[in-house]
C-alpha positions, 0 to 999 in steps of 0.5 A: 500500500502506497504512502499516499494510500495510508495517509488518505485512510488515516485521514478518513479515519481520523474525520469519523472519530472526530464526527463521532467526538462531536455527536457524542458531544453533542448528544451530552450537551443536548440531554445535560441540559434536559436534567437541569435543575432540581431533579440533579438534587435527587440521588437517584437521578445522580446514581442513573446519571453515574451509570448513563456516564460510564456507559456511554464512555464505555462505549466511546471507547469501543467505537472510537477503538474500531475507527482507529485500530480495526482497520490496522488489526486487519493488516497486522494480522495479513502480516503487514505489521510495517502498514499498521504501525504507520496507518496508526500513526497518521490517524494519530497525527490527524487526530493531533492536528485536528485537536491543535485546531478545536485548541485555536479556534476555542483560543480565538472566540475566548479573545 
């Protein structure tokens, strides 16, 4: 696989976890914003809270686990290790360039 070929899919696959990132959180701010008020003074409203935060945390790190490390699992087990390592790699590197840009942007609009 070409070197163009890996950074096109690192690239991919680092847009679908950013997108699942911004749904998750998006999803979070949308039902937080429900359970405001008196009804986060009660336990059991906190306890279901506790549990619906491990959860989902839970599951985020599976999908999020699957966009990054499924497709470099598949060729690390047809023997190209060489091919996996730089996949995650440039997942990793995309997923560092996009987070310094969350970083500028928020930087930007607190100024």
């Amino acid at each position: 696989m070409s070197g163009k070929r890996i950074a096109f899919i690192g690239l991919l696959q680092a847009l679908g976890t950013g997108f699942y990132v911004a749904l998750v959180v998006s999803l979070l701010t949308f039902f937080g914003s429900l359970v405001e008020g008196d009804a986060d003074e009660e336990k059991f409203t906190q306890i279901l809270l506790a549990v619906a935060g491990l959860t989902i945390f839970i599951v985020s790190a599976c999908i999020s686990g699957a966009l990054v490390l499924g497709y470099p699992i598949v060729l690390a087990l047809n023997q190209r290790i060489r091919e996996a390592f730089t996949l995650v790699a440039a997942t990793v590197g995309y997923l560092v360039v996009m987070l310094a840009g969350v970083v500028i942007v928020i930087a930007l609009v607190k100024n």
